[in-house]
VEXDREN-2710 file (C-alpha; in Angstrom, 1 decimal):
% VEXDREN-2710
k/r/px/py/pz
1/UNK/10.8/1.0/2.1
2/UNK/14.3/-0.4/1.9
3/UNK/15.2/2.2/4.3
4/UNK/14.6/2.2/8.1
5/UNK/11.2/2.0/9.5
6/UNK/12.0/6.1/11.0
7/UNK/13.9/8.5/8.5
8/UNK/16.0/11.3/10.1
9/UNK/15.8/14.8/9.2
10/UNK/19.4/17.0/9.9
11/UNK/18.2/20.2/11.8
12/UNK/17.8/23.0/9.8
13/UNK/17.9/21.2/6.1
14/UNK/16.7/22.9/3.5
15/UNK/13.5/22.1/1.4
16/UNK/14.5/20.9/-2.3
17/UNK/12.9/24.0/-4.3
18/UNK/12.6/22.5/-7.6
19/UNK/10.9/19.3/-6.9
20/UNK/8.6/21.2/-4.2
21/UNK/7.7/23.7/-6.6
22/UNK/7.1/21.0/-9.4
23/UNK/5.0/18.8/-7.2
24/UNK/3.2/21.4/-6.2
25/UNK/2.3/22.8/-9.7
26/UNK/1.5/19.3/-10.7
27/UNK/-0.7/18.7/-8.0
28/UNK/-2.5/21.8/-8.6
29/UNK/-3.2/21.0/-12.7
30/UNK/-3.8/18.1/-11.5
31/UNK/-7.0/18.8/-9.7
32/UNK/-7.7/21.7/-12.0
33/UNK/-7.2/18.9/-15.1
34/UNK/-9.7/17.0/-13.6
35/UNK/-12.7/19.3/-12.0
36/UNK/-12.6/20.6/-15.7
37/UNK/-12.8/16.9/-17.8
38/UNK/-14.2/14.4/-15.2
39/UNK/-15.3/16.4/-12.7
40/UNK/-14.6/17.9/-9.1
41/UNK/-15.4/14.4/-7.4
42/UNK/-12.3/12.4/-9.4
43/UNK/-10.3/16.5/-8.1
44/UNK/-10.9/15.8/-4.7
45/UNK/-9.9/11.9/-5.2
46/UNK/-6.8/12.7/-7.0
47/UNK/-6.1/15.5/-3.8
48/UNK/-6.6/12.7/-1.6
49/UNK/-4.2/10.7/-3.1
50/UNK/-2.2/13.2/-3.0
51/UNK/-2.4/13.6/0.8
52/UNK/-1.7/10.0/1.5
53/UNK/1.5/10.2/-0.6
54/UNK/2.9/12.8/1.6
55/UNK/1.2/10.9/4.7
56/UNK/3.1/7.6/3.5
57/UNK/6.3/9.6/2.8
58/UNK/6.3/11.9/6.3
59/UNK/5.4/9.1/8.8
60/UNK/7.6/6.2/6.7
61/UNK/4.9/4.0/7.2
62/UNK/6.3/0.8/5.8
63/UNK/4.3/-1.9/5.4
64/UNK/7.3/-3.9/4.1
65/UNK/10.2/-2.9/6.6
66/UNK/7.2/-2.9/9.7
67/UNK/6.9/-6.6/9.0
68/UNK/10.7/-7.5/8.3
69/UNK/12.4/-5.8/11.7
70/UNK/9.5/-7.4/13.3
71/UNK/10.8/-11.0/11.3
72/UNK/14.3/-10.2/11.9
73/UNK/14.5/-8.2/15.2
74/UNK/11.4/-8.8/17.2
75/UNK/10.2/-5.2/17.0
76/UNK/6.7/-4.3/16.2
77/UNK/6.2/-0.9/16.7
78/UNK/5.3/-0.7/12.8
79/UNK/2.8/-3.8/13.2
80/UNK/1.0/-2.4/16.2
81/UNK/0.4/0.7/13.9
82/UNK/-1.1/-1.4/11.8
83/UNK/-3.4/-2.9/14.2
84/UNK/-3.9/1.0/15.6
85/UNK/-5.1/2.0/11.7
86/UNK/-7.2/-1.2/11.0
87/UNK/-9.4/-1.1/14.5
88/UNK/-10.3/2.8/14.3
89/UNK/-11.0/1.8/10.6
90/UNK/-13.4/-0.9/11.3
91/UNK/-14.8/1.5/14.1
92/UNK/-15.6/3.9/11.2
93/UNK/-15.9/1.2/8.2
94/UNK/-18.3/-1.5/9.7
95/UNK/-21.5/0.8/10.2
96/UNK/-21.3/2.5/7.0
97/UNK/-21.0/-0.4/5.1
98/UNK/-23.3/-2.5/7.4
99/UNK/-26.1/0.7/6.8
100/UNK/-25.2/0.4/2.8
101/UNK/-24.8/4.5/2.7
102/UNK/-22.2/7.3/3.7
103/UNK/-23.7/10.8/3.9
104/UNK/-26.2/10.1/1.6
105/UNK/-24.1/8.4/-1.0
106/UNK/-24.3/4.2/-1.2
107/UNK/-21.3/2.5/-0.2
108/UNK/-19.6/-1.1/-0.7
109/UNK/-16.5/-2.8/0.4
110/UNK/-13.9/-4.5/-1.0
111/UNK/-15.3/-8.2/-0.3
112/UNK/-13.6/-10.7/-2.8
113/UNK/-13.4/-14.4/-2.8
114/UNK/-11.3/-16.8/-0.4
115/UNK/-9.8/-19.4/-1.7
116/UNK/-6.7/-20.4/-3.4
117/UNK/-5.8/-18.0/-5.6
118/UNK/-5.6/-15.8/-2.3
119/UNK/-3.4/-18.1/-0.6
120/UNK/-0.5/-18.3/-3.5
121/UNK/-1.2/-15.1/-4.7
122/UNK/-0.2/-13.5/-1.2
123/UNK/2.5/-15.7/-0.3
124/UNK/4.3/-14.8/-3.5
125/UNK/3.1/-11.1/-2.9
126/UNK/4.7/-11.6/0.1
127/UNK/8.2/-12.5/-1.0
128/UNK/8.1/-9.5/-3.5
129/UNK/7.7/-7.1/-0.8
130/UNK/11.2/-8.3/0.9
131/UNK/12.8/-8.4/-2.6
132/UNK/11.0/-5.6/-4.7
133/UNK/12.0/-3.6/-1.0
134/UNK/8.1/-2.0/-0.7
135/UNK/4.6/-3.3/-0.8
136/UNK/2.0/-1.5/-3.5
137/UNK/1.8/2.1/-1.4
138/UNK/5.2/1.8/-0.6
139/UNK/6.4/1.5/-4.6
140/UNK/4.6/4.4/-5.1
141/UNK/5.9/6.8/-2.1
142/UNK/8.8/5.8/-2.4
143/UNK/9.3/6.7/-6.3
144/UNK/7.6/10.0/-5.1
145/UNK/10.1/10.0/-2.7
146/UNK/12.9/10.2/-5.5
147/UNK/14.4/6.3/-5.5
148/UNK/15.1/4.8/-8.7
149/UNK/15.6/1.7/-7.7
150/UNK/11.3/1.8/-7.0
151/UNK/11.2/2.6/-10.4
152/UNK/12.5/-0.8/-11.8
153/UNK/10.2/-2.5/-9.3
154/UNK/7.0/-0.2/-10.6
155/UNK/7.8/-0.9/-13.8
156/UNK/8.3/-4.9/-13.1
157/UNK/4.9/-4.3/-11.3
158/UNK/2.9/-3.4/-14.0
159/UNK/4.3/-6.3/-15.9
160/UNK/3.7/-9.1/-13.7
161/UNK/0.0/-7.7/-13.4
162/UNK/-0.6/-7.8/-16.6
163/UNK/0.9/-11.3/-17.0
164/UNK/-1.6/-12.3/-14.2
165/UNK/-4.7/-10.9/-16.0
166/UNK/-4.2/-13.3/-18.7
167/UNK/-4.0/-16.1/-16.1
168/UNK/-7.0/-15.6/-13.5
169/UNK/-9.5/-17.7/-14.8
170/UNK/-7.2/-20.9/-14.1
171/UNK/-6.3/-19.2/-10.9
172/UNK/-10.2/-18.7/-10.6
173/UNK/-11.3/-21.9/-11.7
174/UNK/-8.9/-23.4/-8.3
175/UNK/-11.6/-24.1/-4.7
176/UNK/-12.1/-20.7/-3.4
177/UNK/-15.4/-19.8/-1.1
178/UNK/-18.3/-16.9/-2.3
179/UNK/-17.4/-13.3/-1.0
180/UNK/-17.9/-13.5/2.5
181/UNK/-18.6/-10.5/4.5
182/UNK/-18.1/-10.7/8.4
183/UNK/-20.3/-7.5/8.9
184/UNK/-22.8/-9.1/7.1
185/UNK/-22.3/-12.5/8.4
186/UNK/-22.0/-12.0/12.3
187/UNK/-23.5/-8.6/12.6
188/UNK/-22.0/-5.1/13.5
189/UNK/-21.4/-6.1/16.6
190/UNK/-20.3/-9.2/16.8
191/UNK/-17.9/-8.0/13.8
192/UNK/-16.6/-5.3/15.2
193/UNK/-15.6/-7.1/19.0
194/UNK/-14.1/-10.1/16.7
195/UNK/-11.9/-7.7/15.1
196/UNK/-10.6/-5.4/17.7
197/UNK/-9.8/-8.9/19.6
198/UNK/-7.9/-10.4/17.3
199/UNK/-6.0/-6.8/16.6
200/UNK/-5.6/-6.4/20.3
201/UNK/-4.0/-10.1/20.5
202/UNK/-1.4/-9.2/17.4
203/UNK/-0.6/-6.0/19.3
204/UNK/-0.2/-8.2/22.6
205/UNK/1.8/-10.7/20.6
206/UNK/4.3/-8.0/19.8
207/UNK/5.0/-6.4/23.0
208/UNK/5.8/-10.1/24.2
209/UNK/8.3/-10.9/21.3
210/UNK/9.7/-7.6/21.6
211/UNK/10.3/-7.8/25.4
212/UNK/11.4/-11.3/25.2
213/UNK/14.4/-10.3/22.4
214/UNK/15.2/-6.4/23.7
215/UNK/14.0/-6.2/27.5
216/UNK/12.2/-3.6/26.6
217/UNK/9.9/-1.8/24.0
218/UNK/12.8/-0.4/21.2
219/UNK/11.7/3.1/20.8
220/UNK/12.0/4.3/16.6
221/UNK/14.9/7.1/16.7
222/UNK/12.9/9.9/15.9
223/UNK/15.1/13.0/15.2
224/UNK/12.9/16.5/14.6
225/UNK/14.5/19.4/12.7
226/UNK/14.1/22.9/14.2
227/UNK/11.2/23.4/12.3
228/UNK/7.6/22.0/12.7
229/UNK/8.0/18.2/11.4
230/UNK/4.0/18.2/10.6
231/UNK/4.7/20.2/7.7
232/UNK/8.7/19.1/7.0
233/UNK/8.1/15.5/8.8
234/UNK/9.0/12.9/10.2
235/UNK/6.1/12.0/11.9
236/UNK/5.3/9.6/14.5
237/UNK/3.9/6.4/13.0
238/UNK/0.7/6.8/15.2
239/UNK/0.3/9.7/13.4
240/UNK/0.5/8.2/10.3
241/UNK/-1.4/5.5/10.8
242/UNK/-4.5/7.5/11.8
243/UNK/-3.8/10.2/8.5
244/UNK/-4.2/7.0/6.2
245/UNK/-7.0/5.5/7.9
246/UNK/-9.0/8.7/7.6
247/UNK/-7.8/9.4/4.5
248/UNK/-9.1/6.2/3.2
249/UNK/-12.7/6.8/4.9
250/UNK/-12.2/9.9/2.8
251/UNK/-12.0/7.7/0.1
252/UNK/-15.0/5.3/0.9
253/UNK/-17.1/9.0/1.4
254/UNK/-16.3/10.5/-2.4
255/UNK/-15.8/6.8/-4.7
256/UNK/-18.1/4.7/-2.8
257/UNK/-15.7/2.2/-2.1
258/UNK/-12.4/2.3/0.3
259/UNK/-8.7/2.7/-0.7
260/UNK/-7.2/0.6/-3.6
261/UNK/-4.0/0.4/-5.7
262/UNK/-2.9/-2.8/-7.8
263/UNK/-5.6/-2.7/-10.3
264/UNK/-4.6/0.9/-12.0
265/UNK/-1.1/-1.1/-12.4
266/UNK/-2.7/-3.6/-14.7
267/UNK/-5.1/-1.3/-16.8
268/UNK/-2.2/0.6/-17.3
269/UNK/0.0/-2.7/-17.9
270/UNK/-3.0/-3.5/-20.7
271/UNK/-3.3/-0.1/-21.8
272/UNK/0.4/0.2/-23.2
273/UNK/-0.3/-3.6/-24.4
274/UNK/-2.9/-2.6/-26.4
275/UNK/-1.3/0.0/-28.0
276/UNK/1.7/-2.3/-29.1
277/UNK/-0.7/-4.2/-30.9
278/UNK/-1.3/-7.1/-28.3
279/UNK/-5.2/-7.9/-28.1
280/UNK/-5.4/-8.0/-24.8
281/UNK/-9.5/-6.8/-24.9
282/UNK/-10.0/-10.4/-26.0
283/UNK/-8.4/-11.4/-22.8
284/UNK/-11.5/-13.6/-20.4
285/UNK/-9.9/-10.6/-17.5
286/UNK/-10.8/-7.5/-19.7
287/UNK/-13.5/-9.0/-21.1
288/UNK/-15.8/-8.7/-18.0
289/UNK/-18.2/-5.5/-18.1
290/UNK/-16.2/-3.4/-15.4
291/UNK/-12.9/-4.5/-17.0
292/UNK/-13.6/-3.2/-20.4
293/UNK/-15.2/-0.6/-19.6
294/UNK/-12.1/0.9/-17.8
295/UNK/-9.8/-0.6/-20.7
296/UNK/-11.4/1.5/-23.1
297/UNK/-11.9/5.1/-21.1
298/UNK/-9.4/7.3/-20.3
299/UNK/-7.1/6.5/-17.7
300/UNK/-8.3/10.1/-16.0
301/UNK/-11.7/8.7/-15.3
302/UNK/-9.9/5.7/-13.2
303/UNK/-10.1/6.2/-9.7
304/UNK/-7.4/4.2/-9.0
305/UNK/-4.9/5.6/-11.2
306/UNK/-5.7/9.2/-10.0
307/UNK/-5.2/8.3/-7.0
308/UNK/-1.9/6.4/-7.8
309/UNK/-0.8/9.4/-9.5
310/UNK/-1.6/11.7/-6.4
311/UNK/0.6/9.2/-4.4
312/UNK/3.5/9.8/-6.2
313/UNK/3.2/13.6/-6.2
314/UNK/2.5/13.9/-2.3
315/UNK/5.7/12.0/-1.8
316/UNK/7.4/14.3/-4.0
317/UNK/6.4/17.4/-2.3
318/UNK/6.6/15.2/1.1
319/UNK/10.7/14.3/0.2
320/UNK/11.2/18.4/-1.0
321/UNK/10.0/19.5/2.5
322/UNK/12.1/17.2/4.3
323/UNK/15.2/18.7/2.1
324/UNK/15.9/14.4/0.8
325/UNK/14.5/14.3/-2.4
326/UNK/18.0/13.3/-3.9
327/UNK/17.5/10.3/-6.9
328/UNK/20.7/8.0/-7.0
329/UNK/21.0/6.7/-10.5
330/UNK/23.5/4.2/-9.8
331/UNK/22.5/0.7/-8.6
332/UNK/24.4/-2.6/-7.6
333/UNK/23.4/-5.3/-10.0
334/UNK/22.0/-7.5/-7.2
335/UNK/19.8/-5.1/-6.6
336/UNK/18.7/-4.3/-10.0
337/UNK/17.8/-8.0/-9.9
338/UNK/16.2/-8.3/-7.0
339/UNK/14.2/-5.1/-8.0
340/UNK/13.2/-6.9/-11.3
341/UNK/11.9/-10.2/-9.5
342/UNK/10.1/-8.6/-6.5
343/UNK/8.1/-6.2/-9.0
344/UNK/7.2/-9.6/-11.0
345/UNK/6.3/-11.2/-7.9
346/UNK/4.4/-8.1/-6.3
347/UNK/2.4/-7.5/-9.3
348/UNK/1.6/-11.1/-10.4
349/UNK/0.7/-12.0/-6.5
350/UNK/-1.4/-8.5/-5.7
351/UNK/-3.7/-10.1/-9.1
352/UNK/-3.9/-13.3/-8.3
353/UNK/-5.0/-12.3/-4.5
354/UNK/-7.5/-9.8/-4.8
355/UNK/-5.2/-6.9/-4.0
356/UNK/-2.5/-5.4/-2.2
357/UNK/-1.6/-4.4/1.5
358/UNK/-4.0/-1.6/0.5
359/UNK/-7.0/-3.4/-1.4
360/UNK/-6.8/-6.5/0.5
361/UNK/-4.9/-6.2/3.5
362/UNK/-6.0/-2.6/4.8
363/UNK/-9.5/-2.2/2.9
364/UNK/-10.0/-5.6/2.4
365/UNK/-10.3/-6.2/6.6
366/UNK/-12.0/-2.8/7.1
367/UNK/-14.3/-4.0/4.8
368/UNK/-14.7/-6.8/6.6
369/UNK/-13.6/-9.3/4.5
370/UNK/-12.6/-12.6/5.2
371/UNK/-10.1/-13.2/2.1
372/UNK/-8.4/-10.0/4.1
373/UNK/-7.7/-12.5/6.8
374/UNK/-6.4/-14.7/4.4
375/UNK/-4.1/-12.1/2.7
376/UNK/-2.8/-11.4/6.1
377/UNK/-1.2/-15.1/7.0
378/UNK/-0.1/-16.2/3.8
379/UNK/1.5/-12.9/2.9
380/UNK/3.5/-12.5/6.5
381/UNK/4.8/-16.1/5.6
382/UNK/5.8/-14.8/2.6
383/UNK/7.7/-12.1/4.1
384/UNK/9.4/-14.2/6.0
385/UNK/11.2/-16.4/3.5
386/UNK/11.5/-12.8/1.6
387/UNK/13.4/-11.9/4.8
388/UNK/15.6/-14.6/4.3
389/UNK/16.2/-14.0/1.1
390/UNK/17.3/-10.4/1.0
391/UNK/21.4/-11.1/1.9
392/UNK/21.9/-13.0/-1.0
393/UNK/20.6/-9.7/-2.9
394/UNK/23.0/-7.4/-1.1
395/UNK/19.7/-6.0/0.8
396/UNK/20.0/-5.0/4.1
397/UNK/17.8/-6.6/7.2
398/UNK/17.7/-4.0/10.0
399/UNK/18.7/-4.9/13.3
400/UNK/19.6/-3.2/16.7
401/UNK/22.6/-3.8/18.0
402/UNK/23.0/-5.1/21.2
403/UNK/25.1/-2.2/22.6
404/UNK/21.5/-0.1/22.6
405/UNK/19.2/-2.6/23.8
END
């Protein structure tokens, strides 16, 4: 996520055989792991996962650098992506939740309260992307990917989302409105022409800004290797926009709800708590029924965790095919610190919020969600003071010079 928005692959590079044979054996116990012990539902879940880490990885669809070289250089190619993934997923979201059932199976979105807890929650989510250098999805991929500098943020993560658990009910106690659904509110309809609107605008909205700084629309540099880039990558960010969104209808289909990320980060965050001795059950956050209940069963019968883990192993097999999966263990102390602050941020924020780009951003507005909305603006403002703030990290902000515009 740190690097640019459109990886290049040197023609003719050769896949990394160790980590593409250990992802691949991994993935495979994986799914036989779980078919066996929770069942072939939680298989296909993890497999799914698995597909979205090498989707993620192969298309480089940041989240993170989409909105900074839009902050810093007026391009949105990456943002109109987004826009592309969240109106064919409310195309496909919006009736099956607005009907209640998927192929038989009952269905619900991700609808969670609007309010202030949202508003600070995001905004400080928001600065952690630019710092922490990726968003939930992007942490993940990108420690598939091999970087161990995502590691330090993961790990920072998990501990600001556990610190946040023992927070939320001040942060809940704060004015915030009731779930509000806008498929259930305005109607299908209505819902759906609201939303593809207000996509269409941000699209327009981009083109303009671009224009207005380049002259033109700044095509990504998009080098293919000599061999098909849908299996070795990279992919056009189209194309990875519409793998993800299907892939999370996939999810919707087999868990009854859609795509989701953060909250594995703080079971797992209370999990290794608890086993220190810290009595986080008593907690008013793991004391709820759902909460508990996932606190005290294994972490294979978590959807969200299988899923996370699945992430991480399709970017691994993803970064073997391209021939990059290459760790560097050596990091610049600015960056260890920045990497320590944005996970704190990223993990405490994503709690407080609701979610992630994934849980609230993504499934949170092709749920139809209003606090998705929310997420949206106070978490781009975020980004932008984030923006600023990478320099005095050593980060890089991407830019094209003005010899190619």
């Amino acid at each position: 996520m740190s690097t640019p928005a459109s990886p290049t692959l040197r023609p003719g590079a050769a896949i990394n055989p160790k980590p593409f044979a250990v992802s691949l054996f991994l993935i495979a116990l994986g799914a036989w792991f779980l078919t066996t012990n929770v069942g072939p539902k939680q298989a296909l879940l993890f497999v799914v996962g698995a597909l979205l880490g090498l989707s993620l990885y192969h298309a480089a669809f940041g989240f993170t650098s989409a909105w900074r070289v839009f902050i810093a250089d007026g391009r949105g190619a990456g943002l109109r992506a987004q826009m592309l993934m969240l109106a064919v997923g409310v195309a496909l979201f919006f009736p099956a939740l607005a009907s209640g059932t998927l192929f038989g199976n009952p269905v619900s979105g991700l609808v969670s309260p609007a309010g202030t807890s949202v508003i600070v929650g995001a905004f400080i989510f928001g600065i952690g992307m630019q710092l922490g250098g990726g968003c939930a999805s992007g942490t993940l991929y990108t420690v598939g990917g091999g970087s161990t500098r995502m590691l330090v943020t993961l790990f920072f993560f998990i501990v600001g989302s556990l610190i946040a658990t023992a927070h939320m009910p001040f942060w809940t106690s704060l004015p915030q409105l009731a779930p509000i659904s806008l498929v259930k509110t305005l109607g299908l309809t209505p819902a759906l022409a609201l939303n593809w609107a207000v996509f269409a605008a941000i699209a327009a909205i981009t083109v303009v800004v671009e224009k207005r700084r380049h002259g033109r629309l700044v095509d990504p540099v998009m080098r293919h290797a000599d061999r098909s880039p849908w299996v070795y990558g990279p992919w056009p960010l189209v194309a990875g926009a519409l793998a993800l969104v299907l892939l999370n209808f996939a999810t919707l289909a087999l868990a009854g709800r859609p795509w989701g990320v953060t909250s594995a980060f703080a079971l797992w965050g209370a999990k290794a708590a608890s086993a220190i001795g810290i009595d986080v059950a008593s907690w008013t956050y793991w004391s709820t029924k759902a909460n508990a209940a996932a606190l005290a069963a294994p972490l294979s019968q978590d959807v969200t965790t299988v899923m996370d883990i699945g992430i991480v192993l399709g970017a691994m097999l993803a970064a073997a095919l391209a021939g990059r999966y290459a760790p560097v263990w050596r990091l610049p102390l600015r960056s260890l610190i920045a990497a320590v602050v944005g996970g704190l941020l990223l993990g405490y924020g994503a709690r407080l919020a609701y979610g992630c780009n994934i849980g609230a951003y993504f499934s949170g507005i092709v749920s139809g969600s209003l606090h998705g909305w929310l997420w949206l603006v106070f978490a781009f403002i975020g980004n932008v003071l984030g923006t600023r703030l990478r320099p005095l990290f050593g980060l890089e902000v991407e830019r094209v010079k003005a010899s190619g515009c």
